[in-house]
C-alpha positions in Angstrom: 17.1 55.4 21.2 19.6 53.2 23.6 20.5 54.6 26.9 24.2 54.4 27.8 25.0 53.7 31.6 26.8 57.0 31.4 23.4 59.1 30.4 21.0 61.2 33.0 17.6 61.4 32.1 15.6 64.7 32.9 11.6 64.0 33.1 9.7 67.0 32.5 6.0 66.7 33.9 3.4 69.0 33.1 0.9 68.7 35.8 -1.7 71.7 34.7 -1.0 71.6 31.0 -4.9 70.4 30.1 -6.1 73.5 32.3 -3.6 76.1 31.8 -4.3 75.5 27.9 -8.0 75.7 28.5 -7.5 79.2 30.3 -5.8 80.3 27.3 -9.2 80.3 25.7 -10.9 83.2 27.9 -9.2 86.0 25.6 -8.3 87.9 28.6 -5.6 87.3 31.7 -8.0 86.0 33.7 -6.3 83.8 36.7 -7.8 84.8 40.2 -10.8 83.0 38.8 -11.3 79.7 40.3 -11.1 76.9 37.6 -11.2 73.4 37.0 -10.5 70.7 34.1 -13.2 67.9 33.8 -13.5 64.4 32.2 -16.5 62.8 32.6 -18.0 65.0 34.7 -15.4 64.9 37.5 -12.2 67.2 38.4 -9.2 66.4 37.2 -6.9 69.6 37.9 -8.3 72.5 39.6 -6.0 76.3 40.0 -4.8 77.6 42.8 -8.0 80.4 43.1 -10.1 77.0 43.5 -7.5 75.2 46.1 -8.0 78.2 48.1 -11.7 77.4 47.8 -11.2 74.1 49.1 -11.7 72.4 45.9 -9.9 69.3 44.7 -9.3 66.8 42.2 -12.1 63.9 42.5 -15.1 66.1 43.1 -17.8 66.0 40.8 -18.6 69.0 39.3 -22.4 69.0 40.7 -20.4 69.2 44.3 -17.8 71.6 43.3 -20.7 74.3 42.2 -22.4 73.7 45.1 -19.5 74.4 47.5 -17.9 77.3 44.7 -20.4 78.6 42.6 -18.6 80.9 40.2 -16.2 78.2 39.5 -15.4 78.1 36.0 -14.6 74.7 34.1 -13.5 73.3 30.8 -13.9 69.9 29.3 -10.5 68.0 28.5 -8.8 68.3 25.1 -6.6 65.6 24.3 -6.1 66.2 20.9 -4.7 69.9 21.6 -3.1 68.9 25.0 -1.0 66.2 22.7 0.2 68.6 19.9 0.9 71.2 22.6 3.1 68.8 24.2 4.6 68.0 21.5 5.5 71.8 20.8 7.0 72.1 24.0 9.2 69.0 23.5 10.3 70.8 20.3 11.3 73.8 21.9 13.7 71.9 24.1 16.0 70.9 21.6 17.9 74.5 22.4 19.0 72.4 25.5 19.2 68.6 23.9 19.6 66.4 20.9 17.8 63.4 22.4 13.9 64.0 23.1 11.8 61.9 23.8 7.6 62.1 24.0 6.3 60.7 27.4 2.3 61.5 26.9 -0.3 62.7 28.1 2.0 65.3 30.3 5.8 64.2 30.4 8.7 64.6 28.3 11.8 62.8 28.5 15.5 64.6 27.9 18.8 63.1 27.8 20.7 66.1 29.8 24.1 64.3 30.1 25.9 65.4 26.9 24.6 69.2 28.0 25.7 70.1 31.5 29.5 71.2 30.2 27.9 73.2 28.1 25.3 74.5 30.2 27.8 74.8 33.3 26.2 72.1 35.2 23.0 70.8 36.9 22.2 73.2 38.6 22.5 76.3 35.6 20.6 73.3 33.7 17.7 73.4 35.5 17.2 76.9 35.5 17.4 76.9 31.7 14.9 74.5 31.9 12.7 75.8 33.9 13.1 79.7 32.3 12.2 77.9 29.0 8.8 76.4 30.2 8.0 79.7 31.9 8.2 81.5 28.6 5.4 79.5 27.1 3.4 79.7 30.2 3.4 76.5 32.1 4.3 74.8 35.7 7.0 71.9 35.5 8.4 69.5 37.6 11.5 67.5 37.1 13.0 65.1 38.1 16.5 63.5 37.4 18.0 60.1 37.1 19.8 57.4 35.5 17.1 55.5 33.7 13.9 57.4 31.4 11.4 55.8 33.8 13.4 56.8 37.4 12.9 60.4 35.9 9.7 59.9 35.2 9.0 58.9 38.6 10.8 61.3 40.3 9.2 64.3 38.3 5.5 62.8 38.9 6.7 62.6 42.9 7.7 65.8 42.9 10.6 64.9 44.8 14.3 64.7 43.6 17.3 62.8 45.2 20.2 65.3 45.8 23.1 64.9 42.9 26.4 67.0 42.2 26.6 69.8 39.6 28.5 66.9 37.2 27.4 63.8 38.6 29.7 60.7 37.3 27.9 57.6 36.5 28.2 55.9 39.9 27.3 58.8 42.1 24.0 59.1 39.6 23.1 55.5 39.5 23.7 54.9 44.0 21.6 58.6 43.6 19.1 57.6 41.9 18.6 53.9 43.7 18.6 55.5 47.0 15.8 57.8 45.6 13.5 54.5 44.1 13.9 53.0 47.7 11.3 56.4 49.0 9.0 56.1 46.0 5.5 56.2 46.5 3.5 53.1 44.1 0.9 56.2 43.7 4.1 58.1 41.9 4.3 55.3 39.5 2.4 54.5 35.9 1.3 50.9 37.9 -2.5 50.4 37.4 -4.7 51.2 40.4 -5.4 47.7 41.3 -2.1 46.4 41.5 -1.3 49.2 43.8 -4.2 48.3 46.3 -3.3 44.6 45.9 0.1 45.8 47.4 -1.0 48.5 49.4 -3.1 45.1 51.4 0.1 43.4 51.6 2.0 46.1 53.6 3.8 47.2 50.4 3.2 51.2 49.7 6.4 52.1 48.4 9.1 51.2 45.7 11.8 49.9 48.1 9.4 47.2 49.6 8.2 46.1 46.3 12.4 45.8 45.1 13.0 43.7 47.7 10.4 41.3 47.3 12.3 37.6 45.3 11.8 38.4 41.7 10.4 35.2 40.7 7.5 34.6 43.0 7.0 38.9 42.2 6.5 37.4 38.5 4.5 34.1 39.4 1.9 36.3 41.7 1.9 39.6 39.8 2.8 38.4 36.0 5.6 39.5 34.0 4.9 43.1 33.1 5.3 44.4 36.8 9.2 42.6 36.6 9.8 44.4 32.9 8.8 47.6 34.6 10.7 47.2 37.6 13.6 45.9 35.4 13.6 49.4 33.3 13.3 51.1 36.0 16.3 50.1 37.9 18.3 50.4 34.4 18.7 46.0 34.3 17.3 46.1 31.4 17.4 48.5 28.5 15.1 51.2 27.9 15.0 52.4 24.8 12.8 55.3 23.4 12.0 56.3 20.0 13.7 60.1 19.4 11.3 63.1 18.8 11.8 64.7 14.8 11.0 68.2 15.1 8.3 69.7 12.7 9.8 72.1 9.8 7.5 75.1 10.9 5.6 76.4 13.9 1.3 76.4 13.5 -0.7 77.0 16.3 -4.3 77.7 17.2 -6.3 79.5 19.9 -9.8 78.7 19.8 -11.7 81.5 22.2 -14.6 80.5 24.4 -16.1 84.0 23.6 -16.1 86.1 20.1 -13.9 88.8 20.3 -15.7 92.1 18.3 -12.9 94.7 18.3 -9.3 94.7 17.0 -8.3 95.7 20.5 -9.2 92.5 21.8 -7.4 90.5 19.4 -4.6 91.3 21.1 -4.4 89.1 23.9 -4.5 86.1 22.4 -2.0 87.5 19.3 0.5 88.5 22.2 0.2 84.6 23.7 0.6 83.3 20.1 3.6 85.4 19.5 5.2 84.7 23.0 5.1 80.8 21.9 6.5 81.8 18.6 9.5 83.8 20.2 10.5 81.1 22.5 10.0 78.4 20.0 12.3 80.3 17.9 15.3 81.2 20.2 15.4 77.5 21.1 15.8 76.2 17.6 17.9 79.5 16.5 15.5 80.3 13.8 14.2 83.7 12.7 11.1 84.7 11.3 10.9 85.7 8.1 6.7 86.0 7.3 3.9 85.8 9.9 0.9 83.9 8.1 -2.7 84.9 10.5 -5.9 83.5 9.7 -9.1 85.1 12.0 -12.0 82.5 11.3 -15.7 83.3 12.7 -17.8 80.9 14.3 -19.3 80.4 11.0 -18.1 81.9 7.6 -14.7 81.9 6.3 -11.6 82.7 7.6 -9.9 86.1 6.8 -5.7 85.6 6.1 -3.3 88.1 7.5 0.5 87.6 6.2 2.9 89.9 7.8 6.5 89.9 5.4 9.5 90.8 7.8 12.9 92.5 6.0 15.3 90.4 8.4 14.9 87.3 10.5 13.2 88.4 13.2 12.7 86.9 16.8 11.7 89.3 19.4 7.3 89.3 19.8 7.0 93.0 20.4 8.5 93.5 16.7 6.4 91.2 15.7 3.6 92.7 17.7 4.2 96.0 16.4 4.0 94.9 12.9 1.0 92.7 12.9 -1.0 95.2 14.7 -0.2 97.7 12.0 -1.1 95.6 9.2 -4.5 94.4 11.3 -5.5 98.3 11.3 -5.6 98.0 7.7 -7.6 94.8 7.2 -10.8 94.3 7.6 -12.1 91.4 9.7 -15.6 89.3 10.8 -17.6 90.7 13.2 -17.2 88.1 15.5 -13.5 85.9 15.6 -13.7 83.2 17.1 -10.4 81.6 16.4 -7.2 82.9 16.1 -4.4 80.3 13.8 -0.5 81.5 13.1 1.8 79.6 10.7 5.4 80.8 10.3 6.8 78.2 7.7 9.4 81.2 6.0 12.0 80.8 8.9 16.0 81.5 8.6 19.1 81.0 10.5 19.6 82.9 13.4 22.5 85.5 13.5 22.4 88.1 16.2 23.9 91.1 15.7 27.4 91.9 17.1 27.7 95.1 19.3 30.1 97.7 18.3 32.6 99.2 20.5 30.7 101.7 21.8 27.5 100.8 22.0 25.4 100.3 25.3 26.0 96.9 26.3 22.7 97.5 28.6 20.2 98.3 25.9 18.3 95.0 24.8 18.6 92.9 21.9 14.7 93.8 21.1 15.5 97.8 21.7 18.8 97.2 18.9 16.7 95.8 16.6 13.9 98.7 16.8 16.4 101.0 15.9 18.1 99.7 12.6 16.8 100.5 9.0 15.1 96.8 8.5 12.7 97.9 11.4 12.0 100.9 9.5 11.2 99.2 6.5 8.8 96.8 7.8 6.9 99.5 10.0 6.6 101.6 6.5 5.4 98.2 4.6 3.0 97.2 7.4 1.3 100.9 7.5 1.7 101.8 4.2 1.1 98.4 2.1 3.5 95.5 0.2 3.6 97.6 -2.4 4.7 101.2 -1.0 8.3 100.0 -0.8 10.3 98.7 -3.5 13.8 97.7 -3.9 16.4 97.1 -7.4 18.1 94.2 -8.4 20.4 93.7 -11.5 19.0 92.4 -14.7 21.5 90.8 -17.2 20.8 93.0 -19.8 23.0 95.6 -21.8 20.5 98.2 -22.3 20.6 100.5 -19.7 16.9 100.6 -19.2 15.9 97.2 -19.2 19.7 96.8 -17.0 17.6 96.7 -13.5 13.7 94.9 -12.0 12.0 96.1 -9.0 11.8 93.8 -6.3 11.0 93.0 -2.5 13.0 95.6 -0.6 16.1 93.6 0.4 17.4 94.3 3.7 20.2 96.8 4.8 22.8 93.7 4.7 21.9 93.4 1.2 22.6 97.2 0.8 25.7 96.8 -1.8 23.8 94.5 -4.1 20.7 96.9 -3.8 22.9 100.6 -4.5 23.9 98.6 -7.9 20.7 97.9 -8.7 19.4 100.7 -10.1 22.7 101.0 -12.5 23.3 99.3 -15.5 25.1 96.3 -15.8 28.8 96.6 -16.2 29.3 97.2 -20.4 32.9 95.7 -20.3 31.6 91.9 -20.1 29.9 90.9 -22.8 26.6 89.2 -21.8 25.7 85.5 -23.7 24.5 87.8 -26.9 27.7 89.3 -27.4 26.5 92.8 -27.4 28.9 95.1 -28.3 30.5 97.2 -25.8 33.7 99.5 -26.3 35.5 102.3 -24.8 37.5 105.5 -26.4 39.0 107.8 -23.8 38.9 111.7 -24.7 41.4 113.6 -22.6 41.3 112.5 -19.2 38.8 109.9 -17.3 36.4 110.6 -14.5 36.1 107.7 -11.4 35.0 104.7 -12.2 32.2 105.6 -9.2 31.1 108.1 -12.1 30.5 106.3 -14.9 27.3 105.3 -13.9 24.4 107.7 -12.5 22.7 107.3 -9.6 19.7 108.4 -11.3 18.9 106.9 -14.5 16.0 108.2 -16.1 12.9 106.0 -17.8 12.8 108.0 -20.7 15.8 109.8 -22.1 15.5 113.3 -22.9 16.7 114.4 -26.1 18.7 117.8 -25.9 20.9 119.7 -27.8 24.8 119.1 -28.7 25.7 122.5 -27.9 23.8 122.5 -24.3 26.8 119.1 -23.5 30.5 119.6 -22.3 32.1 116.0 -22.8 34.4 114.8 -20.5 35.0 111.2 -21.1 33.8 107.8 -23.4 32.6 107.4 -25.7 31.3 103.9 -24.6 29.5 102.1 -27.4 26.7 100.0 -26.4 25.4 97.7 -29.0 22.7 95.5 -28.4 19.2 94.1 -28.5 19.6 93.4 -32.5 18.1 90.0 -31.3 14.8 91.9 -30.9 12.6 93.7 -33.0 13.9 96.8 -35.1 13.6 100.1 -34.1 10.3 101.3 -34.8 9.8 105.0 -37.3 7.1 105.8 -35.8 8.8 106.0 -32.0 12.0 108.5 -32.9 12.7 108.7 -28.9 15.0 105.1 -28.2 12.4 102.9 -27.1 14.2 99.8 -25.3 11.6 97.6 -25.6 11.4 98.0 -29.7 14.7 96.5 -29.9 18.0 97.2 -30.9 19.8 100.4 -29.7 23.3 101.4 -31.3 24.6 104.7 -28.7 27.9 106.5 -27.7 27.3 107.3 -24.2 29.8 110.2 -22.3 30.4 111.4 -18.9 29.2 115.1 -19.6 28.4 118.7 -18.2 25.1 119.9 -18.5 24.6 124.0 -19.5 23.2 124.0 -16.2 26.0 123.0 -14.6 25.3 119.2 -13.9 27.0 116.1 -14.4 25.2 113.9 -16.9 25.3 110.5 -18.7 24.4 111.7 -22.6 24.8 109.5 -25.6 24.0 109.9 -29.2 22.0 107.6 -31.3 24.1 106.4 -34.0 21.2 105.5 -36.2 20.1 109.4 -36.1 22.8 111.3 -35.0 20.4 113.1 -32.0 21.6 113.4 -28.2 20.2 112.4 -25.4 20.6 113.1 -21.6 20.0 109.2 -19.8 20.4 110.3 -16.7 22.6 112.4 -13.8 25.3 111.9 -11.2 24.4 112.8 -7.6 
């Protein structure tokens, strides 16, 4: 990835991601605590319960029990800090196209091409910084014209000031100006070097610029003047470009089993909050919620949570899993909690109507609309309590229709046909036979097929039927097996079926689709009109 003179580079430290990711493992909010990251025995990153406490980065841990004794610590993970970084880099790309992995702790944005968009620097930011809060974690940025200025700048912690559309001059005099103030210690230099020029009187990044390149080079070697080089932006910088992973999986391994459902919660509600945030900045929705509980020892127990409608919102989702959980039975002890949601679709947010309250939240709309109601019936109630119709090419009015996943209310005219047959009038790739007489006078076309077909058709009486329109001859099956003697009912499944259906009145007064069997001459009643 080349940078363009024109681009601005956003660096996005994480400077607690190691211990804010270990606290994630208590099961329980948990943050007056004093706590502390380790490697090798010494402290790395420490809260702000343990600052108060006077403790600091560099201690050992021996020295930091003795001066806080209830200090809890965690050993550093940089296997899970590296794919949760990389997660977070993902969910940027609902601000840019051009990512960039800086590990351990940084990410690198191109935020040029997205100010317009974003109505400038400032509105950027915020974004920016609302998007990290949503997972959970404390950023610092930092702004400039080259990948490794920003870089600086955010592990500094201090910015240069810039305009809400800086041009390409004011960013590259902005961010020059802001090198001439940098601390060496802000920089990825190795300690020695920096004590080599700390000796020589040279602490920050405006001494070291001014120093003549070439005895720099002889005295310090070549890789300090490439570094300075990239860092001034006199010498390209490119960076390979993140590519996003095609569905979100994420762990949280728990210091302490959790032995209720109750206390599953916590760390579902963190799992979900990542997933809704991860969504909205990619514009996905959720279609299927895969869980898997896994004890200490044993095997893990899979929970799969099917959603009617993309869905983003994590107290939907909460609400649904913790349904489906009541139902399932679980370890005694869990130990790990895992989510995958690999069935994902585009997002496409509901308009709002005229009148509707423009102050209700998307979440509270979504609560309230038939798809919710369906998945809160499914989850309590079982995959299997609802069902929905879908047309079957097929002639025969009973094998005309399959049960299916309930489809969701924007599928609502394909479902209402389903449980019709198919249209008579085109012939299907058997060329069944399929003809229409009119008697008198002809009912709606809405009519001349029930609502509510029956499975079995029940023969009746000529005399009980008032005809009011067809017939309509359907012919077909005579692919299949022939009618059976020993089943005088029409049995669909036998074979071939040869009727006259009409639109007719019942002797009790109802509207009926009859035919009669034209291999027998009986009547049957197939099913009635709402």
């Amino acid at each position: 990835m080349q940078d363009s003179p024109e681009a601005l580079w956003c660096g996005i430290r994480l400077p607690a991601l190691g211990l804010e990711l270990a606290l994630r493992q208590l099961g329980q909010d948990d943050t007056e605590r004093p706590a502390a990251l380790l490697a090798r025995n010494v402290l790395i990153s420490v809260n702000a319960a343990a600052r108060a406490r006077q403790l600091r980065p560099g201690l050992s841990l021996a020295t930091a029990h003795s001066i806080c004794p209830e200090l809890l610590h965690f050993n550093q993970d940089s296997l899970t800090e590296a794919q949760r970084l990389r997660l977070l880099a993902e969910a940027c790309y609902g601000l840019s196209a051009r990512i960039s992995l800086a590990p351990p702790d940084s990410i690198l944005l191109e935020a040029g091409g997205s100010l317009k968009l974003f109505g400038g620097l400032y509105a950027f930011r915020r974004r920016l910084l609302q998007l990290f809060q949503g997972f959970g974690h404390q950023v610092v940025l930092g702004l400039a014209s080259t990948p490794l200025a920003a870089l600086a700048f955010a592990r500094s912690g201090w910015q240069p000031e810039l305009p809400p559309f800086p041009d390409p001059q004011a960013l590259q005099a902005a961010s020059r100006q802001g090198l001439q103030r940098l601390p060496l210690q802000c920089t990825p230099l190795e300690s020695a070097l920096i004590e080599r020029l700390a000796n020589m009187g040279i602490r920050d990044m405006g001494a070291l610029l001014r120093l003549p390149k070439a005895e720099l080079g002889r005295r310090f070697g070549m890789p300090l003047l490439d570094y300075l080089a990239r860092l001034t932006g006199l010498k390209p910088d490119p960076r390979p470009l993140l590519q996003p992973a095609e569905y979100f999986a994420q762990s949280l391994h728990l210091l302490s089993a959790l032995r209720s459902k109750d206390a599953l919660l916590f760390p579902i509600k963190r799992l979900l909050g990542d997933l809704q945030t991860w969504l909205r900045a990619r514009q996905l929705g959720s279609r299927q919620l895969d869980w898997r509980f896994a004890p200490l020892q044993g095997t893990a127990v899979p929970l799969v949570v099917m959603i009617s409608t993309p869905a983003q919102d994590s107290q939907r989702l909460l609400a649904l899993t913790r349904l489906q959980l009541d139902r399932q039975p679980l370890p005694a002890e869990i130990m790990t909690v895992h989510l995958q949601v690999s069935v994902l679709s585009r997002w496409q947010p509901d308009s709002l109507g005229l009148f509707q309250n423009r102050g209700v939240s998307a979440a509270a709309q979504a609560a309230d609309t038939p798809g919710a109601l369906l998945d809160l019936l499914t989850a309590r109630l079982g995959p299997d309590a609802c069902q929905g119709l879908k047309l079957h090419d097929e002639h025969r009015p009973e094998l005309a229709w399959r049960s299916t996943r309930p489809a969701p209310p924007r599928s609502a005219p394909a479902t209402r046909k389903a449980g019709r047959a198919a249209t008579p009038a085109v012939q299907d790739r058997h060329h069944s036979l399929s003809w229409r007489r009119p008697l008198s006078w002809q009912r709606p076309l809405s009519w001349q097929r029930p609502a509510w077909l029956l499975s079995t058709p029940q023969a009746v009486r000529s005399a009980q039927l008032q005809l009011l329109a067809g017939p309509e001859r359907i012919d077909s099956g005579w692919w299949a097996q022939q009618p059976d003697a020993a089943h005088p009912a029409p049995n669909p499944a036998a074979g071939r079926i040869s009727r006259d259906y009409y639109l007719a009145r019942h002797s009790d007064g109802r509207h009926c689709w009859a035919f009669q069997d034209r291999h027998d001459g009986r009547w049957f009643v197939h099913g009635f009109f709402a």
